[in-house]
Structure formats: structure tokens, C-alpha cells
C-alpha positions in Angstrom: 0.0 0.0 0.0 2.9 2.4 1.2 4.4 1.8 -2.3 1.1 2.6 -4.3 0.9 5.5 -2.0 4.6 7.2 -3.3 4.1 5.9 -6.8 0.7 8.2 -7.0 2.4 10.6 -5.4 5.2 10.6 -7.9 3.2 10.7 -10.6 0.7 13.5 -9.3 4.1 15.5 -8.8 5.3 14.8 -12.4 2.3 15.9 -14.4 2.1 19.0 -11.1 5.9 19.8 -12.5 5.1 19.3 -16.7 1.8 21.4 -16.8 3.8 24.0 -14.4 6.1 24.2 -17.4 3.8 24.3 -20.1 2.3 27.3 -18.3 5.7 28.7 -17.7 7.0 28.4 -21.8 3.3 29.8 -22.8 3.9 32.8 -20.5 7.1 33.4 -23.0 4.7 33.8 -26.1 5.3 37.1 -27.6 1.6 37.8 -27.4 1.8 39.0 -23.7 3.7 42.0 -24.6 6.5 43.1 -22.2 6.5 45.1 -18.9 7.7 48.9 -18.7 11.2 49.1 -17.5 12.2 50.2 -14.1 13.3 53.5 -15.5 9.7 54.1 -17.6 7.9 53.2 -14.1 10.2 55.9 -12.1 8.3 58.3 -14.7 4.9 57.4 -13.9 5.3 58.1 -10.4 5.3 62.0 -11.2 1.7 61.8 -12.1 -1.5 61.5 -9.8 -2.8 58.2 -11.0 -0.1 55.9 -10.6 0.7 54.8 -6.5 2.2 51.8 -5.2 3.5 50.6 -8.5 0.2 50.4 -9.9 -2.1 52.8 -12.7 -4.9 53.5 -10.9 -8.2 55.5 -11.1 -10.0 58.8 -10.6 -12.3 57.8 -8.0 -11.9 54.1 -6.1 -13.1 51.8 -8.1 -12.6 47.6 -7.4 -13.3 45.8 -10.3 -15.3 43.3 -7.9 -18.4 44.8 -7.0 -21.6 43.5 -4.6 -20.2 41.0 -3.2 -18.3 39.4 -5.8 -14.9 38.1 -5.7 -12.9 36.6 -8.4 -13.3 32.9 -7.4 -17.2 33.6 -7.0 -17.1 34.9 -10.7 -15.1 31.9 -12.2 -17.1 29.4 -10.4 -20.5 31.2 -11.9 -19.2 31.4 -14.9 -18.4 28.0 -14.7 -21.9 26.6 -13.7 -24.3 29.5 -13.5 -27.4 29.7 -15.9 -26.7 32.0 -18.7 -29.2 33.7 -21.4 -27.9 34.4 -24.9 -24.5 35.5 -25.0 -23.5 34.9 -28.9 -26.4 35.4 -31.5 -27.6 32.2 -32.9 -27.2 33.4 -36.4 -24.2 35.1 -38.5 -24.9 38.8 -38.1 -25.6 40.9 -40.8 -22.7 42.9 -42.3 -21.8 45.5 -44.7 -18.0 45.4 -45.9 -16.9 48.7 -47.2 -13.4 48.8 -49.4 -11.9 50.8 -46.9 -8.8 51.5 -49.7 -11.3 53.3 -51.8 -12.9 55.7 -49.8 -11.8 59.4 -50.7 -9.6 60.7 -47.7 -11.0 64.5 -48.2 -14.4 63.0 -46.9 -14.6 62.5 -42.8 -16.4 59.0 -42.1 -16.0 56.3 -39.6 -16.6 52.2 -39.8 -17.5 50.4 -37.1 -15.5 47.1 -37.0 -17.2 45.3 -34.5 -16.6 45.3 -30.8 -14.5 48.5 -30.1 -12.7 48.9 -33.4 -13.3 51.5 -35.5 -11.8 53.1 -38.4 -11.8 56.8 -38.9 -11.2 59.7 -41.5 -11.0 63.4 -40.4 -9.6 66.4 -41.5 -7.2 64.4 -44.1 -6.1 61.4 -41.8 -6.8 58.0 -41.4 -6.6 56.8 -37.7 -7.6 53.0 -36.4 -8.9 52.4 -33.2 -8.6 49.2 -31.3 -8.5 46.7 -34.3 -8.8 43.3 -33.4 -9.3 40.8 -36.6 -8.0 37.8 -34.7 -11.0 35.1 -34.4 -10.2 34.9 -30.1 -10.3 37.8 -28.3 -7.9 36.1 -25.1 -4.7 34.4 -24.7 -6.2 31.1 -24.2 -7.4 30.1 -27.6 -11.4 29.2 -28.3 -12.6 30.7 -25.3 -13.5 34.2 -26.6 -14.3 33.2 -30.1 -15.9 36.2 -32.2 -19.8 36.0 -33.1 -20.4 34.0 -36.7 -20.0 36.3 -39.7 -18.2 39.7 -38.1 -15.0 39.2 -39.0 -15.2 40.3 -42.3 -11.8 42.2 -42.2 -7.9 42.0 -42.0 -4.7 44.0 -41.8 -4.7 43.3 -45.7 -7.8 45.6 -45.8 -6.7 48.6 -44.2 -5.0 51.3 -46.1 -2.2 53.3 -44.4 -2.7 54.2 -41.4 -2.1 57.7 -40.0 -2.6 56.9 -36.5 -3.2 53.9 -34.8 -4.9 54.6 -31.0 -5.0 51.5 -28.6 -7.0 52.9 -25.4 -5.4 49.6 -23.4 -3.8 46.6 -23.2 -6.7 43.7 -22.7 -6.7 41.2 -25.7 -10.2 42.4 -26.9 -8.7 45.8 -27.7 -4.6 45.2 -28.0 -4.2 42.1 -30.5 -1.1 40.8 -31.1 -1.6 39.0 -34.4 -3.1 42.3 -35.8 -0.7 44.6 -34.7 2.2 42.7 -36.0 0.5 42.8 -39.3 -0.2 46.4 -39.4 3.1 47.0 -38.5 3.8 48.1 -42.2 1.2 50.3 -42.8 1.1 52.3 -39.7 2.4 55.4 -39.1 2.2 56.4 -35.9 1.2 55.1 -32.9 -0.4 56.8 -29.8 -1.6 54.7 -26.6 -1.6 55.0 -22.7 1.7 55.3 -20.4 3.4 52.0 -20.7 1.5 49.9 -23.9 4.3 51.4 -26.2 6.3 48.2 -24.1 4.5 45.5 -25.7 4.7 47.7 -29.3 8.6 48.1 -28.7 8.7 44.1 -27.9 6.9 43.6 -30.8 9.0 45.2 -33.5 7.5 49.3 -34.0 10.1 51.5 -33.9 10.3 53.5 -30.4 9.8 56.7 -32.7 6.5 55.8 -34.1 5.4 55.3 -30.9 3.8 58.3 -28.5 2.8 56.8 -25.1 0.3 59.4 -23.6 -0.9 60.5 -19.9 -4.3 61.5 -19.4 -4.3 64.7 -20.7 -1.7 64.8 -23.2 -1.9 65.5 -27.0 -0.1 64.3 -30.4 -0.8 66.2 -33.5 -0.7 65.0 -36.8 -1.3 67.8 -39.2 -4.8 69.7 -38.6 -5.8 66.5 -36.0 -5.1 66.5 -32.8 -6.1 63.8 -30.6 -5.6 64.3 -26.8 -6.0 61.0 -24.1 -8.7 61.5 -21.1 -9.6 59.7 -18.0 -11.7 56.7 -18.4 -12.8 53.8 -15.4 -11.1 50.6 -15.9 -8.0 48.7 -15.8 -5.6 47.2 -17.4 -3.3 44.2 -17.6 -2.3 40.9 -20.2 -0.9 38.9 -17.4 -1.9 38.2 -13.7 0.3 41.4 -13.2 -2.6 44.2 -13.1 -2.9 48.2 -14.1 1.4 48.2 -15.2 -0.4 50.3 -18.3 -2.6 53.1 -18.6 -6.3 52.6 -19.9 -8.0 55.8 -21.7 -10.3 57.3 -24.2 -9.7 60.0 -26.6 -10.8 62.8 -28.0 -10.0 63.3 -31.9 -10.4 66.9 -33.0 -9.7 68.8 -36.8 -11.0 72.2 -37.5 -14.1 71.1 -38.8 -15.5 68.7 -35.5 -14.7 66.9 -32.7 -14.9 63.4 -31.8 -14.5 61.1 -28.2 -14.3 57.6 -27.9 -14.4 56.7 -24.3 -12.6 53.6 -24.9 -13.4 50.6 -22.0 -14.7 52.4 -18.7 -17.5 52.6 -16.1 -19.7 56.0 -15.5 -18.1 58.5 -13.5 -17.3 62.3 -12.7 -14.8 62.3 -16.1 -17.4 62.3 -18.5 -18.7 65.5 -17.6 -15.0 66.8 -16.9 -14.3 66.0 -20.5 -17.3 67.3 -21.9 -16.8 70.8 -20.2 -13.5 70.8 -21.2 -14.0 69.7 -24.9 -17.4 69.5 -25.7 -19.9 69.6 -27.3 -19.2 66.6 -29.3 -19.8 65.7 -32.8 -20.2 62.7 -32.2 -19.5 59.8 -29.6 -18.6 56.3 -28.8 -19.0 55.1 -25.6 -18.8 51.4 -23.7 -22.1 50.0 -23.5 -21.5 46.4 -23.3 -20.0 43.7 -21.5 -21.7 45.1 -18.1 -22.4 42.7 -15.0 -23.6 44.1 -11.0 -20.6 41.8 -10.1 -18.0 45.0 -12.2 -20.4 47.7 -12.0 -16.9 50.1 -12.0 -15.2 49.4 -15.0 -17.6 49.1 -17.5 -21.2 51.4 -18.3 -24.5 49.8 -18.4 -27.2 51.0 -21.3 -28.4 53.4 -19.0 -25.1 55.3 -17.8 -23.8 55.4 -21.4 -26.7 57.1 -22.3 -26.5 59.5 -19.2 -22.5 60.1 -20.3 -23.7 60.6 -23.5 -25.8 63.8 -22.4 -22.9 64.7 -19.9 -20.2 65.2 -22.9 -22.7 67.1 -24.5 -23.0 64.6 -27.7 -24.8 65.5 -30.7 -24.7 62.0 -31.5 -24.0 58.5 -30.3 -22.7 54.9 -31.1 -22.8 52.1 -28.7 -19.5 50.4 -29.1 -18.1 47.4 -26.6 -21.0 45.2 -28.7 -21.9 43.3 -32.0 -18.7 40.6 -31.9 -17.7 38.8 -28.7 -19.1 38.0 -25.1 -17.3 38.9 -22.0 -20.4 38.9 -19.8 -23.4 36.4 -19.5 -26.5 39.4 -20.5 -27.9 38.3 -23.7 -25.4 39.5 -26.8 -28.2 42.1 -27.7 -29.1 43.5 -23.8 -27.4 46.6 -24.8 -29.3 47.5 -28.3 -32.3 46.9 -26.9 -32.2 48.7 -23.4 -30.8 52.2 -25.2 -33.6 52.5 -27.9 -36.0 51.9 -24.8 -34.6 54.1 -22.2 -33.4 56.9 -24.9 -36.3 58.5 -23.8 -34.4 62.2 -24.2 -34.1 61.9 -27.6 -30.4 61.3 -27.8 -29.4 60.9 -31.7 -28.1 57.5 -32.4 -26.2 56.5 -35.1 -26.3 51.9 -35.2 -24.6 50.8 -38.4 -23.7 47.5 -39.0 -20.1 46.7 -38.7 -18.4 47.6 -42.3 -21.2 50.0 -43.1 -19.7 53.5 -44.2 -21.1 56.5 -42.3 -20.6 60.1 -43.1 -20.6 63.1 -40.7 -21.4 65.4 -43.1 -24.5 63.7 -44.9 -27.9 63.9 -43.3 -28.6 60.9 -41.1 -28.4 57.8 -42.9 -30.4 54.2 -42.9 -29.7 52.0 -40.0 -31.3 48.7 -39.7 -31.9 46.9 -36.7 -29.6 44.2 -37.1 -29.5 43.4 -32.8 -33.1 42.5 -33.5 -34.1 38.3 -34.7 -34.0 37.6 -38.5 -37.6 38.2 -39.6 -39.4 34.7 -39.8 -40.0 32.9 -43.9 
């Protein structure tokens, strides 16, 4: 019995010690980016929102929230009843030659989730791209909804500007950006991301790493970071990088994209300080009572919507891949419902063209079911 005993033992020890390093030679994958150095961190500690080592936020904000902790999240995630987080149909699309659009005209494309490409006042700037099929280091466990990845890096035309507004996988992807690496021009993310940029091959001088508050111009467009609520992180190492939003301004309007973050006291701060705005995207997805801080229900994006003083509005943080467990089209559905102001809402589906400058255009409802035959 004794020798059954140490002969288990043995071999619970030897697949303890091969999985440990599995997990260990995974952690070297490229795809996790590198840290800041020690002398990049010494910077950050001039400014207000990095203590202890760590980026932090505004106002205190735990990611863990009623009660929740992060076993009691894994184990409902694990086992809990869930609604409909993924459509059960490919989602309708509309895939626009982005190479062919005149560059005089200001536009955007949504392309799913976050991602957006954008033309204003001459440039063309890429937010958050993410064209991978798994939005997560772990592959096949944040698989994108059936029929929205309609695009590529082999789609994209130059790229003036490239904003990342942090480092999570649904928002910084590493397959992506090392294709776009030739057709970028410049870069411009939050304190610390440019790391995982220099680890990945971009030239230190293409890329502007930016505190909440700072500006990089690029001709007659000048984009400037802001607060948002979140966090940030691409190993079990938290908040080494800055999370933000932007504002994108030319002579002509002025844009914000909040980038991932819960409601709070910034919105209003940006929109006194920069507003009124043109037009707005905000996070309005991916919301749970369990991290009410660090990302915006349907109703508090539509309340930071009126606080930045938007003359329109786009629900981003939607349309491509579940991170929570409300159905995948909770967020459509409650902000035409509670949009009981009024707010002007611009839905297209992801590849559809939209101009700023051209009376509102047609917007189906493609969150609702496919009409029955």
C-alpha cells in the first residue's frame, strides 16, 4: 500500500511539475507583450494616477463589486445559468473597401466590438483593431460571433494613427498589430502599452505613449487622451499600463471615444473641457452588477452621453464577442428603450460606411431576430 501510495504521489508530482512548465514556456509567447522598465515606471510616479506601483483611477473603483470576488465569478461562470451571449445566427454585415474611400471625406466604420476606423480632417486613424477570431490568450474561449470578422490587416489602407486605449486582448491584438506594423504610421496609446509595441517590432519613434491629458498632433488633427474607469493588464500582473479614451479633433469637429470604462465624474469633466461633441462612442457592453466600476450599463452610457454634450451617439463594446453572460443584444435593446431624451443614435452594422457630413443615414436593426419565412 505504502508503495502505491509514493508511486501516486510521484506521478501526481510529475504531471504537477510538466503542466507548471507548459504554463511557464506559454507565459514566453510574444503575445503577452512586455512590462515597462524600471526606468519608464520611475516616470509614472510623477503623475496623480499611478501609487504603489500600480495605474490606478480617478475615483476608487474595485473591479469586484456587490459582493463578488474573483473565485465567485469563475465558479458562476463556470456553472451558473446564462441567457444568450453569442447570436444564434451570422450577423448581418456590410464590408466597405476601406482602400477606396476618398480621404478628403470625414467617415467612420465600425468594425465590430471597439474597433473603428476613422477619417477626419485628411487622416486615417484605427482604433482598437482586433481581426483575430479569439479575443484572449487562451485560444477558443472568446471566439468572435459567426459572420463579423469580415476584415484584415490586408484591408486597411495606411494608417495615420493607430490609438490602442489599453492593453486587454479584446482591444490590443497581437496577431493584428504585428501585421499592421507596415502600414502604420504612428502610434499613440496609454503610459506604458508602447512596451508591448517596442517588444513587438514598431520602432520606439512611431510610438507616443500618452498620460491623461496629453496631446499628439498629426497635421490639422489632434487627438488628446482623457480619464476613463477601468484597468488594465495581459498577465496576472494588473494596471502596469494606462487605460484611456480619446478625443479626436480637426478644425471642422470633434470626436471622443471613451474607450473601455465605467460611469463616472470624467465624462462631464471631458465634456466641459472639450465638448460639445460631434459625435460619440461610448462602452455599453459587457456590463455585470458583479463589475459595475469598469464598464457602463445601457443606461449610464446614455446618461455620459448627455454629460459630454453629444450631438450623436454609437454604442461600441458590442456586436462581436461575449465577456459577460447578459444576452449579446441586452445593450441595443435597453438604449432605444430608455433613450427617452431623444439622444441621436447613429447603429450601423459593422463595415457599413457613415458620413458626418451627410444627413442621417439608414440603420437597420440588425440586434433584433431575423424576420421569420
Amino acid at each position: 500500500m505504502l508503495r502505491f501510495f509514493y508511486r501516486a504521489t510521484a506521478v501526481v508530482v510529475i504531471i504537477a511539475a510538466v503542466l507548471a512548465l507548459a504554463i511557464y514556456l506559454y507565459l514566453q509567447h510574444p503575445l503577452f507583450g512586455a512590462r515597462p522598465s524600471p526606468a519608464e515606471t520611475r516616470q509614472f510616479a510623477g503623475t496623480t494616477y499611478y501609487r504603489d506601483g500600480q495605474f490606478i483611477n480617478q475615483i476608487p473603483s474595485p473591479i469586484h463589486t456587490n459582493g463578488s470576488t474573483p473565485w465567485s465569478v469563475w465558479k458562476e461562470e463556470l456553472f451558473a445559468a446564462k441567457g444568450q451571449p453569442r447570436p444564434d445566427r451570422p450577423l448581418p454585415t456590410a464590408k466597405t473597401d476601406l482602400t477606396s474611400l476618398d480621404i478628403q471625406k470625414d467617415l467612420f466604420v465600425w468594425l465590430g466590438h471597439s474597433a473603428f476606423y476613422i477619417q477626419l480632417g485628411g487622416k486615417r486613424i484605427l482604433i482598437d483593431p482586433v481581426f483575430s477570431e479569439n479575443a484572449s490568450p487562451v485560444p477558443g474561449t472568446n471566439k468572435a460571433f459567426a459572420g463579423t470578422s469580415i476584415y484584415s490587416a490586408a484591408d486597411m489602407p495606411p494608417i495615420d494613427i493607430l490609438l490602442i486605449s489599453h492593453d486587454h486582448y479584446d482591444h490590443l491584438d497581437y496577431p493584428t498589430i504585428k501585421d499592421l506594423q507596415p502600414k502604420v504610421k504612428s502610434v499613440m496609446a496609454g503610459l506604458g502599452v508602447g512596451s508591448h509595441f517596442r517588444a513587438w517590432g514598431y520602432e520606439p519613434k512611431r510610438v507616443h505613449e500618452a498620460g491623461w491629458y496629453d496631446s499628439y498632433q498629426d497635421g490639422d488633427v489632434t487627438v488628446t487622451a482623457t480619464p476613463a474607469r477601468h484597468f488594465s493588464g495581459r498577465t496576472l500582473t494588473p494596471n502596469q499600463t494606462l487605460w484611456a479614451g480619446y478625443v479626436i479633433k480637426s478644425d471642422k469637429r470633434t470626436l471622443f471615444i471613451s474607450g473601455d470604462s465605467g460611469y463616472g465624474p470624467h465624462f462631464a469633466e471631458i465634456g466641459k473641457r472639450f465638448g460639445p461633441f460631434d459625435w460619440v462612442a461610448l462602452d455599453s457592453g459587457q456590463y455585470d452588477p458583479r463589475w459595475a466600476n469598469v464598464h457602463m450599463n445601457p443606461e449610464e452610457a446614455i446618461k455620459a452621453a448627455a454629460e459630454l454634450g453629444a450631438k450623436v451617439f454609437t454604442p461600441d463594446h458590442i456586436g462581436r464577442f461575449s465577456l459577460a453572460p447578459h444576452d449579446w443584444n441586452d445593450p441595443m435593446k435597453r438604449i432605444i428603450r430608455d433613450n427617452t431624451q431623444g439622444q441621436v443614435l447613429w447603429t450601423p452594422l459593422i463595415g457599413q460606411v457613415v458620413y458626418y457630413d451627410t444627413p442621417p443615414q439608414a440603420f437597420t436593426t440588425w440586434w433584433q431576430p431575423a424576420p421569420q419565412r
